[in-house]
C-alpha positions as a Markdown table, in Angstrom:
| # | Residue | x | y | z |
|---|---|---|---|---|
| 1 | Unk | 17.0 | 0.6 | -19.9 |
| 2 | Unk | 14.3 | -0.4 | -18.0 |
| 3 | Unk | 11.7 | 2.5 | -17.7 |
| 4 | Unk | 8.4 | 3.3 | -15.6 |
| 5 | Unk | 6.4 | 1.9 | -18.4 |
| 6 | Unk | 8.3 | -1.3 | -18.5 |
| 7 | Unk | 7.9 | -1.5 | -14.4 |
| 8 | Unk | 4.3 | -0.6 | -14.8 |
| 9 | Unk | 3.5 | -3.1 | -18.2 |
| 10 | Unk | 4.6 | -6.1 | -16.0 |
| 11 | Unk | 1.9 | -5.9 | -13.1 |
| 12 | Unk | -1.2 | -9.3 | -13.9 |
| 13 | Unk | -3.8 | -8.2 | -16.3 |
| 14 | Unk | -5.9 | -6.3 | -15.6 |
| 15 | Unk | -4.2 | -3.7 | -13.8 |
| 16 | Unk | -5.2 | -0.3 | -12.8 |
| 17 | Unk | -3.1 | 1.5 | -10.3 |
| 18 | Unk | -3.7 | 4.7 | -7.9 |
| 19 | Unk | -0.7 | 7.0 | -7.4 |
| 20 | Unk | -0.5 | 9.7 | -4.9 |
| 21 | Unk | 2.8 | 12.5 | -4.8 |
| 22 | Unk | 3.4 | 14.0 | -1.4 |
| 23 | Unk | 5.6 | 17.3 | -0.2 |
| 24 | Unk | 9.5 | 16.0 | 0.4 |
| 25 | Unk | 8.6 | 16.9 | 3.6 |
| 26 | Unk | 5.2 | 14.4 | 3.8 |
| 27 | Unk | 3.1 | 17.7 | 5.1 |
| 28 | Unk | 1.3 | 18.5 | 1.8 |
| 29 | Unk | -0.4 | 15.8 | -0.8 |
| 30 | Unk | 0.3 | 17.0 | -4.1 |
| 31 | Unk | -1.6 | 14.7 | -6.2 |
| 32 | Unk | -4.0 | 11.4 | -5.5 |
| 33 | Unk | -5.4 | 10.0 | -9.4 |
| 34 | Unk | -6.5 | 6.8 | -10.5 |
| 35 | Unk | -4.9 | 5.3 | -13.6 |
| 36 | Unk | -6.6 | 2.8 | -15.4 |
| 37 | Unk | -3.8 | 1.6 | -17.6 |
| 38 | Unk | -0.3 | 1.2 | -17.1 |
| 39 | Unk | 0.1 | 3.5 | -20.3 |
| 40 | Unk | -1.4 | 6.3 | -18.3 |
| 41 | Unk | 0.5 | 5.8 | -15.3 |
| 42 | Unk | 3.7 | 6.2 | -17.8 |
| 43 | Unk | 2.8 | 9.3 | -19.5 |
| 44 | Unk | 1.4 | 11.1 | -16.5 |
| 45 | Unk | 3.0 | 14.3 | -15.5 |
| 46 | Unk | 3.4 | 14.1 | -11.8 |
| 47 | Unk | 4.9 | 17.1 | -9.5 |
| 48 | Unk | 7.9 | 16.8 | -7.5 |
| 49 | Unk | 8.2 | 15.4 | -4.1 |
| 50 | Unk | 7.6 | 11.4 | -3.0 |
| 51 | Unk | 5.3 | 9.5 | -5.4 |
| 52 | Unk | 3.6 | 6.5 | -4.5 |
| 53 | Unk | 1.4 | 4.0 | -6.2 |
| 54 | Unk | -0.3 | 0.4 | -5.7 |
| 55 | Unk | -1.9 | -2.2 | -8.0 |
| 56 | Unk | -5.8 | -1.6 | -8.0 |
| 57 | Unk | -8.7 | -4.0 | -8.3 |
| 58 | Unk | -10.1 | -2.6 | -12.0 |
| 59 | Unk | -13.7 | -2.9 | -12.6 |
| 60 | Unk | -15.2 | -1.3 | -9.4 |
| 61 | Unk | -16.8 | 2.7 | -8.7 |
| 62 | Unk | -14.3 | 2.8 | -6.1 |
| 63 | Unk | -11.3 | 1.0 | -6.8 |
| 64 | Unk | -10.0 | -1.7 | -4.1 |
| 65 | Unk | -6.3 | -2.8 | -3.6 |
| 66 | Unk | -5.6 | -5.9 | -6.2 |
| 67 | Unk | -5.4 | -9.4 | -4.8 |
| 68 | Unk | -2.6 | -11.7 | -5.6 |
| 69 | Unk | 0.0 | -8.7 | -5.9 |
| 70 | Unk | 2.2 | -7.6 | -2.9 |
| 71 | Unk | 4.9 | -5.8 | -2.1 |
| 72 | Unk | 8.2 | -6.5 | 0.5 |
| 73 | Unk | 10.1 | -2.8 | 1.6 |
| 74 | Unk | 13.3 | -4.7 | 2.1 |
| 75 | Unk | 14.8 | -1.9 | 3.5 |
| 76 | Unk | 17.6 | -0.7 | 6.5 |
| 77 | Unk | 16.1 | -1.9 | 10.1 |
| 78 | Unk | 16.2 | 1.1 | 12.5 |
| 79 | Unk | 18.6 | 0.9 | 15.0 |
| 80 | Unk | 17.6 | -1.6 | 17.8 |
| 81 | Unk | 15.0 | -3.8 | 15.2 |
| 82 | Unk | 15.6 | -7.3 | 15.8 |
| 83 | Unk | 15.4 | -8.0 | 12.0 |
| 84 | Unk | 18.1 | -8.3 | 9.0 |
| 85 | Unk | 17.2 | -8.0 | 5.7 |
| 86 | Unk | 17.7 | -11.4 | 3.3 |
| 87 | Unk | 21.1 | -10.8 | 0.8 |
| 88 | Unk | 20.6 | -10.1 | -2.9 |
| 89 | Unk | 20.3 | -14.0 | -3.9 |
| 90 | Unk | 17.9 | -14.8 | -1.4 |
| 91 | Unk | 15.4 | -12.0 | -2.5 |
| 92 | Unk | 15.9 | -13.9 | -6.0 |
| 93 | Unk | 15.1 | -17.4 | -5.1 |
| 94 | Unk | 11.8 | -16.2 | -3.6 |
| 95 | Unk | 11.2 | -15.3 | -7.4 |
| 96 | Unk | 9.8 | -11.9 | -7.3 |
| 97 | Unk | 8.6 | -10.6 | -10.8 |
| 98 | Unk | 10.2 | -6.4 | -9.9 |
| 99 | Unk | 12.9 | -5.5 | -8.4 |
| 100 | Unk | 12.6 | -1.8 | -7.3 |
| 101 | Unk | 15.9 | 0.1 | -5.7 |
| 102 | Unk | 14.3 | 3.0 | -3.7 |
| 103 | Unk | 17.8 | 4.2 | -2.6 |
| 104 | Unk | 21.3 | 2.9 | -2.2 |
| 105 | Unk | 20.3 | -0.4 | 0.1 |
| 106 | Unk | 16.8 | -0.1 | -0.2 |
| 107 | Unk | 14.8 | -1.9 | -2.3 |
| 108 | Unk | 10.9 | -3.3 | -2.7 |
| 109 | Unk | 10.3 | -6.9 | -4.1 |
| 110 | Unk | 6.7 | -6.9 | -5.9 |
| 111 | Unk | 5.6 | -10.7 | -5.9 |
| 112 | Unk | 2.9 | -12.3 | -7.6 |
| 113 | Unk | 0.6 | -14.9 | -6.2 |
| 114 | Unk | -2.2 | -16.0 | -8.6 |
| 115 | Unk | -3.3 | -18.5 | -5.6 |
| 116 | Unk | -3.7 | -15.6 | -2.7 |
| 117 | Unk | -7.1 | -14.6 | -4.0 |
| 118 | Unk | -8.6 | -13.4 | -0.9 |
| 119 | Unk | -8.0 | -10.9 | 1.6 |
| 120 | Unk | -6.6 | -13.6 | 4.4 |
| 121 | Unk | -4.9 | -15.4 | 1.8 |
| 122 | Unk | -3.1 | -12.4 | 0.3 |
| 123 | Unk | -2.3 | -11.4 | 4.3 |
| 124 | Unk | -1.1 | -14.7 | 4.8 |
| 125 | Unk | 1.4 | -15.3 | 1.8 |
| 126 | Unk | 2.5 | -11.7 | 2.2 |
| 127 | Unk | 3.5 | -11.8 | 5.7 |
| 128 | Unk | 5.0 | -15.5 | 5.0 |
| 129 | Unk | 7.2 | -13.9 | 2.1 |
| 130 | Unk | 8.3 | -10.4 | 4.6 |
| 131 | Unk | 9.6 | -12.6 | 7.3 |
| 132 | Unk | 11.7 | -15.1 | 5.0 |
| 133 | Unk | 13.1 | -11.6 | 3.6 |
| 134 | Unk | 13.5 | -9.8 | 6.3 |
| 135 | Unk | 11.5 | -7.2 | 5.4 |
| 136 | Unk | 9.9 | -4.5 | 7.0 |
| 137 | Unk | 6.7 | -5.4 | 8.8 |
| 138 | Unk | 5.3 | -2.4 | 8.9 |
| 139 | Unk | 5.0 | -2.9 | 4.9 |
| 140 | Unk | 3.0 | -5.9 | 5.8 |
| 141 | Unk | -0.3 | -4.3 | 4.7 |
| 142 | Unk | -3.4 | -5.1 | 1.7 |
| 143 | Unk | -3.0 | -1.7 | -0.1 |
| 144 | Unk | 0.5 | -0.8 | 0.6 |
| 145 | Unk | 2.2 | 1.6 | -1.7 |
| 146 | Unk | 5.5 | 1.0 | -3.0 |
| 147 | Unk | 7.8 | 4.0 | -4.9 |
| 148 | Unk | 7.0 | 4.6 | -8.6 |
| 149 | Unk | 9.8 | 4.4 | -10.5 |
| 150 | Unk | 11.3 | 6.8 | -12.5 |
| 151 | Unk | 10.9 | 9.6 | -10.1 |
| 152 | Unk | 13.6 | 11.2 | -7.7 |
| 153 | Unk | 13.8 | 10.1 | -3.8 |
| 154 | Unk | 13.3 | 14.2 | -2.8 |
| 155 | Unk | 15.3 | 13.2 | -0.1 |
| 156 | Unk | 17.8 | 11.2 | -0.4 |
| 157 | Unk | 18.7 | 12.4 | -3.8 |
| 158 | Unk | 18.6 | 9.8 | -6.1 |
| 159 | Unk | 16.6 | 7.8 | -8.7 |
| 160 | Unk | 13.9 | 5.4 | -8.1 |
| 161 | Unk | 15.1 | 2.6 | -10.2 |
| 162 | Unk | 14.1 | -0.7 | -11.2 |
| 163 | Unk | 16.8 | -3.3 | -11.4 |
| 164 | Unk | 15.0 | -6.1 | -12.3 |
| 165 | Unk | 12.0 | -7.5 | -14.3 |
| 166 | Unk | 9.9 | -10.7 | -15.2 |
| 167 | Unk | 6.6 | -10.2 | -15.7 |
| 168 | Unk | 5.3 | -13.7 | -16.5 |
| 169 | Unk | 6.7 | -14.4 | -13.1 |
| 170 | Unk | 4.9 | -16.2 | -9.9 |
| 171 | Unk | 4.6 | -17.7 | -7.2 |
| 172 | Unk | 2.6 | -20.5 | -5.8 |
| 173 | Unk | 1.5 | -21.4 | -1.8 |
| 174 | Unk | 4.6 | -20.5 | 0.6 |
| 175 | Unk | 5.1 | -23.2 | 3.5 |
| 176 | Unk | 4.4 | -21.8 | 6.5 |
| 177 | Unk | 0.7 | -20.5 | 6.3 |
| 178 | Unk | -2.2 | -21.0 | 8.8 |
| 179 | Unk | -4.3 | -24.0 | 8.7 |
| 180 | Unk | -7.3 | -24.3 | 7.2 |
| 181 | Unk | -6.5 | -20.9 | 5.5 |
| 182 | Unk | -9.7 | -19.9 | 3.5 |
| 183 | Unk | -8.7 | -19.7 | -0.6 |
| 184 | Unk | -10.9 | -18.6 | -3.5 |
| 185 | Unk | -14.3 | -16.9 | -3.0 |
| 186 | Unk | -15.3 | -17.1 | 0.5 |
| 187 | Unk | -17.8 | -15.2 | 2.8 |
| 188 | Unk | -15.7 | -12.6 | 3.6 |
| 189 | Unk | -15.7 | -11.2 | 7.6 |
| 190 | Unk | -17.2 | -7.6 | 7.8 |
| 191 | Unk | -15.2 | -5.1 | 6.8 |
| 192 | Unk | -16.4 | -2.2 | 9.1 |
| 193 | Unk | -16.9 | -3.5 | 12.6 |
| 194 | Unk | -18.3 | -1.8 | 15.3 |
| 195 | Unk | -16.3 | 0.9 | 17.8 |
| 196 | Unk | -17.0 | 1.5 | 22.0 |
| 197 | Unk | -18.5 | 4.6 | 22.4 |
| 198 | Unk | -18.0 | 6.3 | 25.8 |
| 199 | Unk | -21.0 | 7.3 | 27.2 |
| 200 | Unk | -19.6 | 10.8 | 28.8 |
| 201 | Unk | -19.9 | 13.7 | 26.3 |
| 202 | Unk | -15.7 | 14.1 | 27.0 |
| 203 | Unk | -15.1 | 12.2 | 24.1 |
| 204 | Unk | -15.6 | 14.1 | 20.6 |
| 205 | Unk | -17.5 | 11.7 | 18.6 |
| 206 | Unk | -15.6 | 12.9 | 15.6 |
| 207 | Unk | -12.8 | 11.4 | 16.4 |
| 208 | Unk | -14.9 | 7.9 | 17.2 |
| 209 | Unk | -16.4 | 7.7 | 14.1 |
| 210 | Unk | -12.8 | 8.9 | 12.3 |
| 211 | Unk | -11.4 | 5.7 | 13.8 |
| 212 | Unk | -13.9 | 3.3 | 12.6 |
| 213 | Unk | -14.1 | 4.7 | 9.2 |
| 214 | Unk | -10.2 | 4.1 | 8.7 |
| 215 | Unk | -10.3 | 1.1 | 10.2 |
| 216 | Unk | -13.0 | 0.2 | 7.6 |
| 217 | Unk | -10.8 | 1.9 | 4.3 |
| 218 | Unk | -7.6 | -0.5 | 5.7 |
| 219 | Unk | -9.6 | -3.6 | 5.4 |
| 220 | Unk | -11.0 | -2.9 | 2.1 |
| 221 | Unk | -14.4 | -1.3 | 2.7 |
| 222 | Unk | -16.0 | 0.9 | 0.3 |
| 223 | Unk | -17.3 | 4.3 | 0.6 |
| 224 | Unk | -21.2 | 3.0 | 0.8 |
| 225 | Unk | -20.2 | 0.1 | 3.2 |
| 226 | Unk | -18.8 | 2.9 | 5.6 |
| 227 | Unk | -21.4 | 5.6 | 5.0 |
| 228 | Unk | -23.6 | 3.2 | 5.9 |
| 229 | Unk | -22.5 | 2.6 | 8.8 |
| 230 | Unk | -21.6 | 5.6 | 9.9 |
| 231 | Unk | -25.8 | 6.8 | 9.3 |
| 232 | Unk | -26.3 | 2.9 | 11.2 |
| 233 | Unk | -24.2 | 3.8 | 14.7 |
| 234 | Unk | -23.0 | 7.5 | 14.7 |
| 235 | Unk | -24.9 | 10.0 | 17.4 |
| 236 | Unk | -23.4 | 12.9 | 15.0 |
| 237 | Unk | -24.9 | 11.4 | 11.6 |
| 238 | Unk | -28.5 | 10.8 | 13.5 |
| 239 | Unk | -28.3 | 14.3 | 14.7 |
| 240 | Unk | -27.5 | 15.9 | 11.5 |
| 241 | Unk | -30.4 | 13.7 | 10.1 |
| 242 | Unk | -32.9 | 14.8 | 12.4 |
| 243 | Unk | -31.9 | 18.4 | 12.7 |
| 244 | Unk | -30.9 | 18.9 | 8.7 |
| 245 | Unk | -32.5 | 15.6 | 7.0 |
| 246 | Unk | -30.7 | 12.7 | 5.5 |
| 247 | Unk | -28.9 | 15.1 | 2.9 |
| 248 | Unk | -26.6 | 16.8 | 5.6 |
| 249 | Unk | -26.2 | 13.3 | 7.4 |
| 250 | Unk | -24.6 | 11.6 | 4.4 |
| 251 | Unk | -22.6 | 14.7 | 3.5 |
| 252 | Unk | -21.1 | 14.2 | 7.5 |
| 253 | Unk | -20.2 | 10.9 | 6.9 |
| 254 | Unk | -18.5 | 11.0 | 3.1 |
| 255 | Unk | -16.4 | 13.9 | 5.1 |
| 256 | Unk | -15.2 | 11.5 | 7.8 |
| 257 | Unk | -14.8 | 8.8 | 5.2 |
| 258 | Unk | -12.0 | 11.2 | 2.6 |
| 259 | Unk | -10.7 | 12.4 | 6.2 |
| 260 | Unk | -10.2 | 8.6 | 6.7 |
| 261 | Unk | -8.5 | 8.1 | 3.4 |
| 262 | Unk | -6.2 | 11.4 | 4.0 |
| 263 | Unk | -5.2 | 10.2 | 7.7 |
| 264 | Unk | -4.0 | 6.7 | 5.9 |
| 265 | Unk | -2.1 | 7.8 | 3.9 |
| 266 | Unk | -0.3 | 9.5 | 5.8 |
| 267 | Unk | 0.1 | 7.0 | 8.2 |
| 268 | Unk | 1.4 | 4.6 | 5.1 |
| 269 | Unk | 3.9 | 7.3 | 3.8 |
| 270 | Unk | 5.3 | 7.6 | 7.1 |
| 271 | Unk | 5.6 | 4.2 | 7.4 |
| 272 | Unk | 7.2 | 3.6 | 4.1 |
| 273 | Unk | 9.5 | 7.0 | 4.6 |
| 274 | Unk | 10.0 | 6.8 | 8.3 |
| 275 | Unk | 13.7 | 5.5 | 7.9 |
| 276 | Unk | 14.1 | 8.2 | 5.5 |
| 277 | Unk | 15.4 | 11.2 | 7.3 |
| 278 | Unk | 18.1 | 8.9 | 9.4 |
| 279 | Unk | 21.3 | 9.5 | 8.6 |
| 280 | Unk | 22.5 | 7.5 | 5.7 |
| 281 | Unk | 25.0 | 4.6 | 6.8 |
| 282 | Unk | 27.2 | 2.8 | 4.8 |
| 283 | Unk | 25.9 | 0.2 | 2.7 |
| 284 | Unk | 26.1 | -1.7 | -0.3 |
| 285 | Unk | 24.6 | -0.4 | -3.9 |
| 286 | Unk | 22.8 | -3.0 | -5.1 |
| 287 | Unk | 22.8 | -1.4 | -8.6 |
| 288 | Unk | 26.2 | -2.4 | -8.7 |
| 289 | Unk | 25.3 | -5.6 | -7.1 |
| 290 | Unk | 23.2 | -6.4 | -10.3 |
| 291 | Unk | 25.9 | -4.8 | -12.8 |
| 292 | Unk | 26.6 | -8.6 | -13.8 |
| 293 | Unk | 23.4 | -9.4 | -14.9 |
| 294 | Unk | 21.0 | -8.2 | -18.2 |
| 295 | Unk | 17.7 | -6.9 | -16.4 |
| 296 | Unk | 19.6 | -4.0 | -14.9 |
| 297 | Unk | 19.2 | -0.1 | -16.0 |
């Protein structure tokens, strides 16, 4: 049987991984660790409701999302979705080294790519791979978090299971990517740009400064490239520095930074579980699918 450990053991050295477990109803985050080994991950005791994890860059205070490693929700299209998601045997030819089933119909493909070693590359191969799949753009994403295995879908009532495993599995450059596609270490574009700022006071600054800090956190920002920002541009931070010194500034701004990190992943559980409270159709089980070959549980 193929077991969270196992799942977790075949993710590229070195691997750290964050995990967060939210309510079944997505209202309430229960838990959001860092793991720095797959062994921890294993053992951990996590609550009940929808747990989540993805592959961290190790090595770093505050832990990026790993390069090379992605992840393709090959999952049910909404109704009206001008998509269709690749059979069994096609997901397999495109070589992924996990196979995760979510639910009955559902699945993620994890994929390794030694080569996409940069943000754009990574974005590139990744969205390359979710189109030839039919997968679910919205999963499209550097950072995305895929179901952990060997927990319970609070929802739909069932396992998280992996089917299939091979860790010294990869992949190479897909056809298809952009010309002239930057690989290996290159100057990377900024990762917290600039927001318009109206100039009437209607507009709660808040809000303005929530927007560019989680706009920084999905592109792979840290917290000190943000904060510093955020003391660079925000009217709110330079008031709180003049009226309360540079103390209650930077406490302002690590607030709107974690409010940042809260608000995405929210957004990123919805977007992983938003097909979750249809209506299950009819579909095939693709645990029985596999039941003729030796990787499955």
């Amino acid at each position: 049987m193929l077991t969270r450990r196992h799942f977790l053991s075949a993710f590229p050295p070195p691997a750290c991984f964050g995990v967060t477990v939210v309510s079944a109803n997505k209202k309430q985050v229960h838990l959001e660790s860092v793991c720095t080994t797959a062994g921890d991950l294993a053992q951990k005791d996590l609550p009940a409701g929808h747990a989540f994890f993805r592959p961290l860059a190790s090595g770093s205070r505050q832990p990026e999302p790993a390069l090379g490693v992605f992840m393709v929700d090959i999952d049910r299209p909404e109704p009206g979705k001008n998509r269709t998601p690749a059979p069994l045997h096609v997901v397999m030819e495109n070589m992924p080294f996990a196979l995760v089933q979510t639910s009955p119909g559902n699945m993620q493909a994890w994929f390794h790519c030694p080569e996409a070693d940069t943000p754009d590359a990574l974005h590139a191969v990744r969205g390359v791979i979710t189109k030839r799949l039919g997968g679910d753009p919205g999963s499209c994403k550097r950072g995305q978090f895929g179901r952990l295995p060997g927990t319970a879908h609070p929802i739909r009532d069932c396992p998280v299971l992996v089917l299939m495993l091979a860790p010294n599995l990869y992949i190479g450059l897909p056809q298809g990517l952009p010309q002239g596609l930057a690989l290996g270490p290159a100057s990377p574009a900024p990762l917290v740009t600039p927001v318009k700022r109206r100039a009437d006071s209607a507009q709660d600054r808040s809000v303005v400064d929530l927007r560019l800090a989680m706009a920084g956190v999905a592109r792979g920002a840290t917290h000190a490239e943000i904060i510093r920002v955020l003391l660079a541009q925000s009217p709110k931070a330079k008031e709180r520095m003049s009226s309360a010194g540079d103390v209650a500034a930077r406490a302002y701004a690590e607030s709107i930074v974690q409010s940042a990190e809260r608000s995405l992943v929210r957004r990123e559980h919805r977007a992983i579980c938003g097909a979750l409270s249809r209506p299950q159709r009819a579909s095939c089980n693709l645990r029985s699918a596999l039941s003729s070959t030796e990787s499955i549980v």
